[in-house]
C-alpha positions as CSV (number, residue, x, y, z in Angstrom):
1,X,-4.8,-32.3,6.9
2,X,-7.3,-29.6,6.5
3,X,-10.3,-30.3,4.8
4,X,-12.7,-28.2,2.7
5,X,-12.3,-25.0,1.2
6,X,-9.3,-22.9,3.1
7,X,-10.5,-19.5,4.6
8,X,-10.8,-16.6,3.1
9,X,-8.5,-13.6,4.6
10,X,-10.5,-11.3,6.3
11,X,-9.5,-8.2,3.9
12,X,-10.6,-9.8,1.0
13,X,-13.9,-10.2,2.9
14,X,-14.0,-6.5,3.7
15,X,-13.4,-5.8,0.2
16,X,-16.3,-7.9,-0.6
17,X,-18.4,-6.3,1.4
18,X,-19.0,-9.2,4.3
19,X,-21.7,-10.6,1.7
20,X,-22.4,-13.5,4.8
21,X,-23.1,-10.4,7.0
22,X,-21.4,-12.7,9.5
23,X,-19.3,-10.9,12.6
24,X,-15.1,-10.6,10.6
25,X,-13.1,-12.7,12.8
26,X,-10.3,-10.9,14.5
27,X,-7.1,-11.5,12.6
28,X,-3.3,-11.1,14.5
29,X,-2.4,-7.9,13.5
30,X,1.1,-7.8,10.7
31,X,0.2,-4.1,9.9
32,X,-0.5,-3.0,6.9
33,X,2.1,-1.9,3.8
34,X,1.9,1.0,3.3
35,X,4.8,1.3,1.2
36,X,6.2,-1.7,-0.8
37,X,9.8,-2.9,-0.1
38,X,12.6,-3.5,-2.7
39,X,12.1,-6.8,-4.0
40,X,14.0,-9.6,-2.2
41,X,17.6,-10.9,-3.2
42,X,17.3,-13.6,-5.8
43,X,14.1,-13.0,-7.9
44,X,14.9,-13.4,-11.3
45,X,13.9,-10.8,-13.6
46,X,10.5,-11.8,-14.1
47,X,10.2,-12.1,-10.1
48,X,11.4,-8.8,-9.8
49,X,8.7,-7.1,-12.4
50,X,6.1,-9.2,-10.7
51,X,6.5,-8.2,-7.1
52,X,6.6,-4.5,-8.1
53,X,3.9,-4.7,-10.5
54,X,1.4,-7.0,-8.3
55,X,2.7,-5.2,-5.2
56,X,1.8,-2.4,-5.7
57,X,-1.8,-3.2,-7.0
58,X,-2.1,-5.6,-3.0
59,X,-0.9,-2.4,-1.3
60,X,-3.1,0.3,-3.0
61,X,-6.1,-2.9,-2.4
62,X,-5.0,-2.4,1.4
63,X,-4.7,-6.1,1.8
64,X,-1.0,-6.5,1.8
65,X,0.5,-7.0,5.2
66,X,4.3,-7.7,6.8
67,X,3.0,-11.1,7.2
68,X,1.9,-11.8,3.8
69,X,5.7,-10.6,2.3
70,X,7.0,-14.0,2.1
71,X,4.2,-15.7,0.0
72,X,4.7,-12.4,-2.0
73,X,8.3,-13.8,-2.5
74,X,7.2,-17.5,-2.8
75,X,4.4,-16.6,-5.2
76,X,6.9,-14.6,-7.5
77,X,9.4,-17.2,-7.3
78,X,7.6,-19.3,-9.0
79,X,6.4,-16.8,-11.4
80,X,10.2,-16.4,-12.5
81,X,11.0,-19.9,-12.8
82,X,7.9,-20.7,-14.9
83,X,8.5,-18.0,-16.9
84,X,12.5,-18.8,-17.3
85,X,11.2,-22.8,-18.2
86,X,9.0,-21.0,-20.9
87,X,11.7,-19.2,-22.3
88,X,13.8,-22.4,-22.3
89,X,11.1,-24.5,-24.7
90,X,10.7,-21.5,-26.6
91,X,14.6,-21.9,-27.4
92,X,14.5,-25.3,-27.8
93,X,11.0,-26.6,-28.8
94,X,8.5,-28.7,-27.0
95,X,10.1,-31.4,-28.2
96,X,14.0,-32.3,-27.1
97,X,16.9,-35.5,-28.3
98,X,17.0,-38.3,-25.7
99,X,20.0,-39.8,-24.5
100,X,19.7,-42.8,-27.1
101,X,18.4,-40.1,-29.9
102,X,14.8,-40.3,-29.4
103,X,12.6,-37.5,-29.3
104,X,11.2,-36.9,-25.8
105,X,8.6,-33.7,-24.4
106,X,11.2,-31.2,-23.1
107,X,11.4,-31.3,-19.3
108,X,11.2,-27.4,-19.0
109,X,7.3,-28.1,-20.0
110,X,7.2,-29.9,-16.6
111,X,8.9,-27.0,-14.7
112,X,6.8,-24.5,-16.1
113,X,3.5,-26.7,-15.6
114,X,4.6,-27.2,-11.9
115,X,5.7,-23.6,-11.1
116,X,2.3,-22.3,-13.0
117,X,0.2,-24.2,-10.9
118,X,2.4,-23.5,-7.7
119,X,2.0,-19.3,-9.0
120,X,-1.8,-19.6,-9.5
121,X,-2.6,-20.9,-6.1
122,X,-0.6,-18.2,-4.3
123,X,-2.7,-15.6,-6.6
124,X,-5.9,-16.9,-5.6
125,X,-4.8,-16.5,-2.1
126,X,-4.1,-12.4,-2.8
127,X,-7.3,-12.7,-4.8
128,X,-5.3,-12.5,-8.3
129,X,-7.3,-14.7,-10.2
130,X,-10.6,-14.4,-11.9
131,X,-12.5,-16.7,-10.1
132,X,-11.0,-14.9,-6.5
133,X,-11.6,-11.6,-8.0
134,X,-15.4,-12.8,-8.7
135,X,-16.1,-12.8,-5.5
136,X,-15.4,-9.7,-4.7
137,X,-18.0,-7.2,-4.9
138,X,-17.2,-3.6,-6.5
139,X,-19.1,-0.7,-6.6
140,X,-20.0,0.2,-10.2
141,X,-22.0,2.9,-11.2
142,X,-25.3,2.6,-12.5
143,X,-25.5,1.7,-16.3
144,X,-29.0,4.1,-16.6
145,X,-28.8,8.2,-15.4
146,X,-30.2,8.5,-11.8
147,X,-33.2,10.7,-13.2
148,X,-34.0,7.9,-15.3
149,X,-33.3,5.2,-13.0
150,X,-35.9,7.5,-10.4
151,X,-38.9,8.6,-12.9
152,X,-37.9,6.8,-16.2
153,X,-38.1,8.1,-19.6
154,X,-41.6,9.4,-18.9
155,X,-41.1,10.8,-15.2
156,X,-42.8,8.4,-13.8
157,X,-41.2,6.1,-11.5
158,X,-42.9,2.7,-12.3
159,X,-39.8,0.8,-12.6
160,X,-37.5,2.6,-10.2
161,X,-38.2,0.0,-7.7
162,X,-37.6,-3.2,-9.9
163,X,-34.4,-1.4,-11.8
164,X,-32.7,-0.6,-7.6
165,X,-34.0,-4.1,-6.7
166,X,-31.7,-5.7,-9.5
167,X,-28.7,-3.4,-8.8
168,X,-28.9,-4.1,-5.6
169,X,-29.4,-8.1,-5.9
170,X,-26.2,-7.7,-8.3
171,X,-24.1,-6.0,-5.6
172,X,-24.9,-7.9,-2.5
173,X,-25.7,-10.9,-3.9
């Protein structure tokens, strides 16, 4: 059993912009999609709108490789069948007849709480989630002009310095 946090995929450090500065380890090389495949046989509906929609948003990121297609599949698979156990409680209610005619908590809650979970794990992994997408950095431009950022309202430059410091800080880190 592995302990501790799992690794982060070496595109989504890229993407980050190496904040540890360490040296990328070298990754087996799955090539890149350039070009995203028909969605697999089998995916429900909602599987199929997933995998195009979030497909297409890993391949234009560049981090979507031939290796990474079957937790793609996996990840929308359980997407679909959440989404099929929501539209089950919604049909029947949260609340379902037992076998003796006692009211019990539908079982399609369980399905979509198990598939949910299952679906937000694989996300994190593509860096789908808010927390994964946190840490990664993106260039945004400044909130301030350049000429004011540089001389300030006045033209003087007194807190060009301290203003590039704190963009800076909030970019790297």
């Amino acid at each position: 059993m592995m302990r501790g946090r799992p690794p982060k995929p070496t595109a989504l450090k890229r993407l980050a912009g190496n904040p540890g500065k360490r040296r990328l380890p070298e990754e087996p090389e799955y090539g890149a999609v350039t070009r995203l495949p028909r969605a697999p046989r089998g995916l429900g509906k909602y599987g199929r709108a997933l995998w195009r929609s979030v497909g297409r948003v890993l391949v234009e990121a560049g981090v979507l490789t031939r290796g990474d297609l079957v937790a793609l599949q996996l990840m929308c698979i359980h997407y679909d069948l959440a989404m099929q156990a929501l539209e089950e409680v919604r049909a029947l209610g949260i609340t379902v007849e037992g076998d003796k005619g006692t009211v019990k908590k539908n079982p399609a809650l369980q399905v979509w709480r198990d598939n949910a979970r299952a679906f937000k794990e694989f996300a994190a992994h593509f860096g789908l989630t808010p927390a994964a997408r946190a840490k990664i950095a993106t260039m945004r431009p400044p909130e301030d002009d350049l000429w004011e950022l540089l001389f300030g309202e006045n033209g003087e430059g007194d807190r060009a310095e301290e203003k590039i410091d704190d963009g800076v800080e909030a970019v790297v880190g």
